[in-house]
Structure formats: C-alpha cells, structure tokens
C-alpha positions as a Markdown table, in Angstrom:
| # | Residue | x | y | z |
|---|---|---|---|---|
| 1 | Unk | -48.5 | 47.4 | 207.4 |
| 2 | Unk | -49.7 | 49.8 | 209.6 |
| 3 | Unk | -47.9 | 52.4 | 212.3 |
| 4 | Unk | -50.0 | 52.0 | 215.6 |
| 5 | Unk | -48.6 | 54.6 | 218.4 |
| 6 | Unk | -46.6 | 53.1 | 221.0 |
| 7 | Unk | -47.4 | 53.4 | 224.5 |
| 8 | Unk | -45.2 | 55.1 | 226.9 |
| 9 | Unk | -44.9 | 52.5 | 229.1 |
| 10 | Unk | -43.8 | 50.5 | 226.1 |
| 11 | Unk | -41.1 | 53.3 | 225.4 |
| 12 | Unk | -39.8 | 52.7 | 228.7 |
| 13 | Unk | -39.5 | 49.0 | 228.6 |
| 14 | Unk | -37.5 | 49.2 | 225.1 |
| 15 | Unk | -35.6 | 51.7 | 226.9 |
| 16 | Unk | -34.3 | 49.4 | 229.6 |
| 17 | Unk | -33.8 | 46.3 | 227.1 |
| 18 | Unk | -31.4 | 48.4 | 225.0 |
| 19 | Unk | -29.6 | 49.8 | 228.1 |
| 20 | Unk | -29.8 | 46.3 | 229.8 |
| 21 | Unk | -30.8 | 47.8 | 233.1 |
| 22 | Unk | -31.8 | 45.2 | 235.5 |
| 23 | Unk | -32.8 | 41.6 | 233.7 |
| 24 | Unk | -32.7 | 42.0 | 230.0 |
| 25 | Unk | -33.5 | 38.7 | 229.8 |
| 26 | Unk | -36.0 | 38.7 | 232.3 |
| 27 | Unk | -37.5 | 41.8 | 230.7 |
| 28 | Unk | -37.6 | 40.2 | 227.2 |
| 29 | Unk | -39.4 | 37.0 | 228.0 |
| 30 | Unk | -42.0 | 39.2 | 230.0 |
| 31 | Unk | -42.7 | 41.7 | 227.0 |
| 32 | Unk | -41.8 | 39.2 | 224.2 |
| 33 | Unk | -43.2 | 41.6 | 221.2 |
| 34 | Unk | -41.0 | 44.2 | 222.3 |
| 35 | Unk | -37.7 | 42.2 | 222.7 |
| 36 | Unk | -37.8 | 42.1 | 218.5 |
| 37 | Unk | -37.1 | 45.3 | 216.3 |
| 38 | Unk | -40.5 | 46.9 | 215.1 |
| 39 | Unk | -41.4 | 49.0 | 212.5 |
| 40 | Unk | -41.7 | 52.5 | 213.7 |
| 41 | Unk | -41.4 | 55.9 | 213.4 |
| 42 | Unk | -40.1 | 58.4 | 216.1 |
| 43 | Unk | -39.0 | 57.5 | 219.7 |
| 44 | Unk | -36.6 | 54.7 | 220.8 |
| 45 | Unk | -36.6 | 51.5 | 218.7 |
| 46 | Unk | -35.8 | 48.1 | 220.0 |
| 47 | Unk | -32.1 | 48.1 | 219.3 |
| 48 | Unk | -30.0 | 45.6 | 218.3 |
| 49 | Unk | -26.6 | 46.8 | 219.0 |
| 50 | Unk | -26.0 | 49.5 | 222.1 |
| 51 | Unk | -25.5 | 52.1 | 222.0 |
| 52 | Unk | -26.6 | 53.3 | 218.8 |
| 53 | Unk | -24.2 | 54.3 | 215.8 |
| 54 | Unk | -24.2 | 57.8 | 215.6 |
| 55 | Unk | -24.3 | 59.8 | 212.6 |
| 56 | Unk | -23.7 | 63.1 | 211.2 |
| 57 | Unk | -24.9 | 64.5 | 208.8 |
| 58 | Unk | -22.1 | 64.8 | 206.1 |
| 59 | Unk | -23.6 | 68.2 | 204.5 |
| 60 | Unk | -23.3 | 70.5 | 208.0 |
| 61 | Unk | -21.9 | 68.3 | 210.8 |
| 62 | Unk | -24.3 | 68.0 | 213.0 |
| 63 | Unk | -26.0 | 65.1 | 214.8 |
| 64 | Unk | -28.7 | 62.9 | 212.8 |
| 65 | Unk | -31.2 | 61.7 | 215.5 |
| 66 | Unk | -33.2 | 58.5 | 214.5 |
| 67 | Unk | -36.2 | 59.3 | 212.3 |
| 68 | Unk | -37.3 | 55.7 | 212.1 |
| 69 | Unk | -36.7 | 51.8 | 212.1 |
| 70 | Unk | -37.8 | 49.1 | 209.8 |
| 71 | Unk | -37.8 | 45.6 | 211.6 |
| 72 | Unk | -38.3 | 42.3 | 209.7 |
| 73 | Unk | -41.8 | 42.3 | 210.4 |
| 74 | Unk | -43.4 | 43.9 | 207.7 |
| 75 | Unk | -46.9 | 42.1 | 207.6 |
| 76 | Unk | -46.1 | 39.6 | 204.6 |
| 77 | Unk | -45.2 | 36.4 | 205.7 |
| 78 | Unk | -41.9 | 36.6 | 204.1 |
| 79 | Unk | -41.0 | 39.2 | 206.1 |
| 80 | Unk | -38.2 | 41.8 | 205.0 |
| 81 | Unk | -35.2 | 39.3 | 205.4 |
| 82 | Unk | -36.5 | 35.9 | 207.3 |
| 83 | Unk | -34.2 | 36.9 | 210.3 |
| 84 | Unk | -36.3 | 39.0 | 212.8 |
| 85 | Unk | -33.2 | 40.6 | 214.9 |
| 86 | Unk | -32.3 | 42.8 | 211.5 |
| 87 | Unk | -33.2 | 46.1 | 211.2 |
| 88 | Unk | -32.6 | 49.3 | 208.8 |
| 89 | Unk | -32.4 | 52.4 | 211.2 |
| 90 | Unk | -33.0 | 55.7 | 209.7 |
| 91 | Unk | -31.6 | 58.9 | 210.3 |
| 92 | Unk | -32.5 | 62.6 | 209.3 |
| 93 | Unk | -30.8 | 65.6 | 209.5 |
| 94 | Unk | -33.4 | 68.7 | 210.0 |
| 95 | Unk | -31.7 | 71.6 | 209.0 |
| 96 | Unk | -30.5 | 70.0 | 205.7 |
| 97 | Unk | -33.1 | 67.0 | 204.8 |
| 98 | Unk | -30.2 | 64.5 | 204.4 |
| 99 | Unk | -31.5 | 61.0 | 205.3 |
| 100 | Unk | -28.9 | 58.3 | 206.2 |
| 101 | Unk | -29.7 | 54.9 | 206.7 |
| 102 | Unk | -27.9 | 51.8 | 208.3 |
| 103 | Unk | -28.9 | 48.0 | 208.1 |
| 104 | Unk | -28.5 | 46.4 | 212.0 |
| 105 | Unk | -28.5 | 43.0 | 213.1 |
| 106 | Unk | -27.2 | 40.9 | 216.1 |
C-alpha cells in the first residue's frame, strides 16, 4: 500500500462528515471513498466515532494529537479485518515519543 497526499479540499470534506455539518449523508454518498476510514498519515482521518478520544500521554500529561490511521483497506483483498468501518488510530506524544494506539469501529 501506498500513502498518496490528500487533497485539501478532501480535508475539508472529511472534516464536515466527522462533525456532521449540513448532510452527512448527503455528503457521504457524493464523496463515497471518503465516507470509509483510510490509511493515512497526518491531518484529520475519516472518523468513526465523534469527537475523537483523546489521549494523554501517560509519561508527561500532555495531549497526544493523532499521528496516523489505519483503515481496513490495506491493498490485500482480505483487508485488515473484512469490516471497512474499523480503524486503529494512532497517537504520539512529541516531547516524549510515546505512541498510543486505539482500535475504532461503528
């Protein structure tokens, strides 16, 4: 599997799915490859459960922002667990490189 960038305009629409402002639904069946968790690194995934768990990091406190998501999709036909609404978010702590991660699904 390969990362590809994703475009800004694509950041916004995942944006607007996860915060279900206006028509999620109408929204999801418009853009139908971003309704689905994705692979990615950086930015704002396609989230299964809003808002986010938050996590800190349990060696200085602070805040763990999202460092990356692994959808289903992994480019094998199998996939990663056959059920394409799960996802394992990732989370990383700068200051102390602690990663925590968390398995999502709807």
């Amino acid at each position: 599997m390969v990362l590809e960038p994703l475009a800004a305009d694509d950041q916004t629409i995942i944006q607007k799915i996860n915060r279900r402002e206006g028509d999620p639904i109408e929204l999801e069946a418009k853009y139908p490859r971003l309704a689905t968790p994705a692979s990615q690194v950086g930015g704002e995934p396609r989230l299964m459960q809003w808002p986010v768990p938050v996590f800190d990091c349990p060696k200085c406190g602070a805040g763990m922002p999202i460092l990356a998501a692994v959808g289903d999709d992994n480019g094998s036909p199998l996939g990663m667990t056959g059920n394409q609404f799960v996802q394992v978010l990732f989370y990383f702590c700068r200051a102390c490189a602690v990663v925590a991660a968390v398995n999502i699904t709807d």
